[in-house]
N, C-alpha and C positions, 0 to 999 in steps of 0.2 A: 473535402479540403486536404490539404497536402501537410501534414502535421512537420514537415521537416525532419531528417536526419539527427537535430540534436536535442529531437524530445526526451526525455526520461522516461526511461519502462514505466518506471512510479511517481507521481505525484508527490511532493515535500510532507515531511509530517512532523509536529513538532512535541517533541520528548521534555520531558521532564530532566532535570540532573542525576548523574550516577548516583548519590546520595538516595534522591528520593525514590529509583529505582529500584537500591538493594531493598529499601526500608519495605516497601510496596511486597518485593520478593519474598522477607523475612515472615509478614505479615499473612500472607496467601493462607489459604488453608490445609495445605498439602505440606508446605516447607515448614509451618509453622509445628504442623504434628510431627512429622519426621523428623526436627530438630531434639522434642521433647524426647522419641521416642527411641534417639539417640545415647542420649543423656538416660533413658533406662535402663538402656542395655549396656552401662558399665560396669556391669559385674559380670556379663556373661549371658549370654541365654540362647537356649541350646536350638536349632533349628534344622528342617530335613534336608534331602540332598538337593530341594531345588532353592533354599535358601528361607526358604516361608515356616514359621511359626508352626506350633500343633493346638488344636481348637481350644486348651486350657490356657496355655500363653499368649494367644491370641484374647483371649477374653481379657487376660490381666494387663495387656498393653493395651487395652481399650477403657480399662479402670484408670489407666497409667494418663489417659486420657480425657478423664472426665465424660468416654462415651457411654453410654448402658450398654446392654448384656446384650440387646436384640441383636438380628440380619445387618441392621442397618447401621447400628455401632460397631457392629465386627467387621462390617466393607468397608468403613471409611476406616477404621483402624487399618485391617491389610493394604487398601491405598497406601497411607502412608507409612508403613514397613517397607511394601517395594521403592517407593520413594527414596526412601533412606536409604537403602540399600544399594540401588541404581548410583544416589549419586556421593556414595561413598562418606555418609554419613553414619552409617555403621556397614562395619567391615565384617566378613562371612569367612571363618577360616574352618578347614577338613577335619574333621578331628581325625588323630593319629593311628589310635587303637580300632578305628572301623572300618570296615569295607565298604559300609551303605552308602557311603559319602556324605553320612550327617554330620554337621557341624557344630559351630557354636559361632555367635552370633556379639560381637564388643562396639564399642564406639569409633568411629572411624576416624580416620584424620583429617577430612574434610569439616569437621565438626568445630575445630578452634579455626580453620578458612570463616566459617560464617558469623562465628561468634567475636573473633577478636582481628580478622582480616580487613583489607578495603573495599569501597561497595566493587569492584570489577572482580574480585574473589566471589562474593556473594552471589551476583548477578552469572558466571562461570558456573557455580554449586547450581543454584536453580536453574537454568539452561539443561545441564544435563539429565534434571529431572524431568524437564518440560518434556523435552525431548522424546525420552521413552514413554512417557504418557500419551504422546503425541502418536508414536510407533505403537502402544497397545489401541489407542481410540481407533484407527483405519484401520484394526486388522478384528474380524467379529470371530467370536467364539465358535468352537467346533458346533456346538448344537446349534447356532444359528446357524451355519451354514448348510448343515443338514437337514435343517429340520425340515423342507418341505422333497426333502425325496422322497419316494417310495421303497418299500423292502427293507423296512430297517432292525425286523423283528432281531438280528441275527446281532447285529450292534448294541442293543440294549442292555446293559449291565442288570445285576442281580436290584441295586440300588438306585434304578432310574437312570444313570449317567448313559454313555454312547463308548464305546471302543474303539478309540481310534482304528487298531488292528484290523476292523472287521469294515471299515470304510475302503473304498477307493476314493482316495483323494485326488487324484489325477482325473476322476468323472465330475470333480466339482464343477460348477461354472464360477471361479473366481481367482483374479490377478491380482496378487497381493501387490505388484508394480501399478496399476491400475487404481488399486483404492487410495493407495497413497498418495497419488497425483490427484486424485479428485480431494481429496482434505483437504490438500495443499492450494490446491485449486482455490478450494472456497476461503482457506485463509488469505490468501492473496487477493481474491476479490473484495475480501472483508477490508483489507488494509488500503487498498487502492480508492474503496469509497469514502474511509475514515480522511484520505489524503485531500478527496477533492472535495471534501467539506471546505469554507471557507476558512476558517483558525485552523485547518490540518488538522485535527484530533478528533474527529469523528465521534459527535459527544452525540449520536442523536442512535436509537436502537432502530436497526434493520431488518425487517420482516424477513423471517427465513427463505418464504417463496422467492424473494428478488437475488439471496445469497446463491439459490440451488443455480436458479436460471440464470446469474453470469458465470457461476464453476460449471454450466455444463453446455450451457447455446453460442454460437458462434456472435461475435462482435458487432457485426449488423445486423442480428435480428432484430427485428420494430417490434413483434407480438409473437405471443406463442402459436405455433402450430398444433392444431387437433392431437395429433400423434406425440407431441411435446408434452402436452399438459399432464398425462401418469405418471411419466420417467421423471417431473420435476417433482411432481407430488414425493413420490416411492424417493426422490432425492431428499427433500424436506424431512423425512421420516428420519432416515439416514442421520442427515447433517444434526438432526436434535439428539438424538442417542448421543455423538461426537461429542457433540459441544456442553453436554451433561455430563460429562465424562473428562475435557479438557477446562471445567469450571473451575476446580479443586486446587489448579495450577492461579488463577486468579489471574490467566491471558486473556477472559473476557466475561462479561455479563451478559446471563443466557435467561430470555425467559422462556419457558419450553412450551410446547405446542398443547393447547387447550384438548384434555382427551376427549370432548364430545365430537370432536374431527373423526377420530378414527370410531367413534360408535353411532354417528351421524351417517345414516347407509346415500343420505342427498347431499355430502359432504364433496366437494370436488376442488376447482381449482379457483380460490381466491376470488370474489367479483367486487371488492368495495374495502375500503379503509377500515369499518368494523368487522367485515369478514374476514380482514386480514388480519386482525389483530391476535385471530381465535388458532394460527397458523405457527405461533412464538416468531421471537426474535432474538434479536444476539447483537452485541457491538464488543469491538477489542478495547481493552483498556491499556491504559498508557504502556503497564510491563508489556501487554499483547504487541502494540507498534512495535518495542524495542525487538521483543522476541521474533516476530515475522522479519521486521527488517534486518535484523539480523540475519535469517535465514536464506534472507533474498541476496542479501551483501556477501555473503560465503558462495552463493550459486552463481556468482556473476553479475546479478541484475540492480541497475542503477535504480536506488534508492536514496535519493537526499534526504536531510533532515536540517531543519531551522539549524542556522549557525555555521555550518557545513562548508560555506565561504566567507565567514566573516576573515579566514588568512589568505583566500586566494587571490590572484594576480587582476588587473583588470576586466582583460580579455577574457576571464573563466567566468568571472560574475558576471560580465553582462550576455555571455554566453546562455546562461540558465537564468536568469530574472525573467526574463521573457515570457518564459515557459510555465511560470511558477504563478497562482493565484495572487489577486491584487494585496491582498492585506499580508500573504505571506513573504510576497517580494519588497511591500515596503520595508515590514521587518526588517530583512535581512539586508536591504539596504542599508538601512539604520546601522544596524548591527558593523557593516564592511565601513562604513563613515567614521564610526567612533572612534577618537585617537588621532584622526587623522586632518592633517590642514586643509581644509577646503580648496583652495587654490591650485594644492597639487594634487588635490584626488580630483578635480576637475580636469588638470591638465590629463591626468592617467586613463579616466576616462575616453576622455576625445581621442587619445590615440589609440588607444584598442579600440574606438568605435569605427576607425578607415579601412577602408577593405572595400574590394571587388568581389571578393568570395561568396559561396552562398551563402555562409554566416553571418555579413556583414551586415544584411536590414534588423535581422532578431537582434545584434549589440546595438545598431542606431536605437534601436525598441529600448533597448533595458538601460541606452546613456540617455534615455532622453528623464524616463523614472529616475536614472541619478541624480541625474543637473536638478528634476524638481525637488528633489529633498536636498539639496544647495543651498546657503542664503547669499548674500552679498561679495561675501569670500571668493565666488567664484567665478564673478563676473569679468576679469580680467582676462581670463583664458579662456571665457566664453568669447569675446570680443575680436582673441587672436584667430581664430578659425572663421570670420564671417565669411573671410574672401576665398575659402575652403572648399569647392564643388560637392564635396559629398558632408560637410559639416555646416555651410554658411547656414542652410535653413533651416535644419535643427535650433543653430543656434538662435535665429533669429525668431523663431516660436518664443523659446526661453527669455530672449530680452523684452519679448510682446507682453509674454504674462507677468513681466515685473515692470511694467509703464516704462520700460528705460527709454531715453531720449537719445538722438546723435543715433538711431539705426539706418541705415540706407536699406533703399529699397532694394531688395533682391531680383538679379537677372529672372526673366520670365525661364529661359530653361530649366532657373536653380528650383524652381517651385515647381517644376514639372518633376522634376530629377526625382524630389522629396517626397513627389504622389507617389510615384513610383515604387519608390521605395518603402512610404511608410505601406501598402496592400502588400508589398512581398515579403514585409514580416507579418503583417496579418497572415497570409495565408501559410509562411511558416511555422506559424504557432498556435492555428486553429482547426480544429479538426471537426467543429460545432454546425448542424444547419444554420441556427440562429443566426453564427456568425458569417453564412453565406448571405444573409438578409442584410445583415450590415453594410457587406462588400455591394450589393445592387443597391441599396439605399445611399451610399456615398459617391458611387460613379455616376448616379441619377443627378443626385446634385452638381456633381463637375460637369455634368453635359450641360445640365441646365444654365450652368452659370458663364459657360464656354462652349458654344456650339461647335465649336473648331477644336475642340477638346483632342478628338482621337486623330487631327489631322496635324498634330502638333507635339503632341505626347511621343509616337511615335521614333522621335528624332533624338528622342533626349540622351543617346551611350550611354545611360541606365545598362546595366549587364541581365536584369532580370525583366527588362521592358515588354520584351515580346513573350515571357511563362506567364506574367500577369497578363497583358490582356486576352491570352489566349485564356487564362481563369476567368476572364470577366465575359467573354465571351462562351463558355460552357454555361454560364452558374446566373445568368442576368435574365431574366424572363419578358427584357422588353425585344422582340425579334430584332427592331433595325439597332439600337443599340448593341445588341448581341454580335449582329453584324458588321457594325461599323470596328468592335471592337478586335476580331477577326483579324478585316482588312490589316487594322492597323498593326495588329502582330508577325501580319505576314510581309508587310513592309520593314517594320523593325527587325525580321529575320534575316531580309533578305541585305543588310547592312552589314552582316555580319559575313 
């Protein structure tokens, strides 16, 4: 199907308030240590030239923390030092007397931003932390990336570690531009299925295997290919390190990949809802929407969110209603109505619903969802457009489904006009098989109920008369209808 020019990159999603956003922010586990461990370091604490701790202060801002003493207290403490740090919740200044470029380490001024600021102050503080979290998760550690070379005896430190020095990094196989477009990747897929959940908030966890396979297989793939199914696996593996790693920020709930996958040597690619299960999952939470969409809204890329038009102008809403899931375009229906006099959001309507243009059948689509969240208010200004060629049979739907009385019958053209019209916003706003099954299920019925259907349709100066039935004639699986519908596209062309 023919999705239309004014579809949205992204699907609607609907956010929380600034309020419960910071609150969410403040809360995480990363912002929440970094804030304390802000507040520790108001007296001073001394730190090397790349800004980090030495393993005895590190220990005591992990007491400072309530963490123990082990591996696993001391990472999540260093997480959140660089947190802090990053996003200027403690401040790193040289000390004067040294060369080494060791410092000392105070409370930053970011620190009264989160404590006594507004939530878009808050929300700015942890953005920047995401962020570089974000930038260390896509970039792996020097020993991962070496570790499966050969010849490495020479790089080996006295203590285990690797030397940089003694690598050529230029023999790596790895695009640090590359990996970060694949994170991104998958957080955009992430957001994009949270969108086209039906409430937009994508409350339901997503199997890692279906995240790898839309950040990395093209748009129409149906199924995996043979050659597909390692690169997603070996992606899977990937994206759970990541997203165990971007957890701390509290952009999403991860549950990680079951290790008897990777010690399961008859372990492969997913075949069943329990098998899948053993593979983790991940869904973004509400900060994660904010955050992604954010990032997508700096990069250019259209991203609405509930509310988003409740100030625009007619012609903008019913521009995007269309395009937008049934429960989430009532909302914001809702939402654009509020305050306002029926009568004349009716009138407002109808006139940004005329038009020749190719945007005109998706606004017929999104007045027609206005008029029905209408009540009686509106029936005035429905009345004035009956005798309206591109509005009478809208309207007169609307006056059907409320019993009104005193309707005339509508010109047989204007009912043609309206077929017309209402498949050409179908098919600008569906890009579904399913919804090609629709489009032959409902031209089956107009033949059947008018035989003379296509010898009649044809004449209506509809502007999009002949793109439809040339779609109904690609997409209709009964041959002579396929054919009659043809014909008649090529006589509506030839009108032109």
């Amino acid at each position: 199907m023919n999705p239309g020019d004014a579809r949205p990159a992204m699907p609607p999603v609907r956010l929380p308030s600034d309020e419960e956003l910071a609150r969410d922010a403040l809360a995480s586990p990363l912002m929440s240590r970094a804030i304390e461990l802000a507040r520790w370091a108001a007296a001073g604490v001394p730190v090397d030239a790349d800004g980090d701790l030495a393993d005895d202060r590190l220990a005591s801002a992990a007491a400072a923390l309530g963490l123990d003493g082990g591996d696993e207290g001391l990472g999540l403490a260093a997480d959140a030092w660089h947190f802090a740090v990053d996003t200027g919740l403690v401040r790193v200044e040289e000390d004067d007397d040294g060369d080494d470029g060791a410092g000392t380490a105070t409370t930053g001024p970011e620190l009264e931003l989160v404590t006594g600021g507004d939530p878009a102050d808050v929300l700015d503080v942890w953005t920047e932390g995401f962020e570089a979290v974000l930038g260390d998760a896509a970039t792996p550690t020097l020993e991962e990336l070496v570790g499966g070379m050969p010849d490495l005896a020479d790089a080996i430190t006295e203590d285990g570690g690797i030397d940089p020095s003694a690598i050529d990094l230029d023999a790596l196989e790895w695009d640090p531009d590359e990996e970060a477009e694949f994170l991104d990747g998958a957080l955009a897929s992430l957001y994009m299925l949270a969108g086209m959940d039906e409430a937009g908030q994508g409350a339901s966890m997503i199997p890692l295997p279906m995240v790898a396979a839309a950040a990395l297989l093209p748009e129409d793939s149906e199924e995996l290919a043979d050659e597909d199914v390692n690169e997603v696996m070996a992606a899977v593996l990937k994206l759970d390190d990541q997203f165990a790693a971007l957890t701390g920020t509290g952009l999403l709930d991860h549950r990680p990949v079951d290790e008897t996958v990777l010690t399961d040597e008859e372990a492969g690619s997913p075949d069943g809802d329990d098998d899948l299960s053993r593979y983790g999952a991940v869904r973004l939470t509400p900060l994660g929407l904010y955050a992604i969409r954010r990032r997508l809204t700096d990069a250019g890329v259209s991203a609405p969110a509930v509310g988003d038009l409740a100030g625009a102008d007619a012609a903008a809403l019913l521009s995007a209603l269309p395009l937008w899931s049934g429960r989430v375009a009532r909302e914001e229906g809702e939402r654009w109505l509020a305050g306002r006099d029926a009568g004349e959001a009716a009138t407002a309507l109808l006139a940004a619903a005329r038009g020749d243009d190719a945007g005109g059948p998706p606004r017929r689509l999104g007045c027609q969802l206005m008029l029905s969240l209408l009540g009686d208010g509106a029936e005035k200004a429905v009345r004035s457009v009956l005798d309206d060629p591109q509005l009478g049979g809208l309207a007169r739907v609307w006056l059907a489904d409320r019993d009104a009385t005193d309707v005339p019958e509508p010109p047989a053209e204007m009912m043609f006009w309206l077929t017309i019209d209402s498949i050409a916003a179908h098919l600008a706003t569906s890009d579904r098989e399913d919804d090609e099954e629709e489009l032959r299920k409902l031209v089956s019925a107009l033949v059947r109920e008018d035989e003379e259907f296509f010898d009649r349709v044809w004449a209506t100066g509809h502007p999009a008369t002949a793109d439809v039935l040339d779609a109904v004639g690609r997409v209709h699986t009964d041959r002579t209808i396929a054919k009659q519908a043809r014909r008649a596209a090529f006589k509506a062309r030839s009108l032109g």
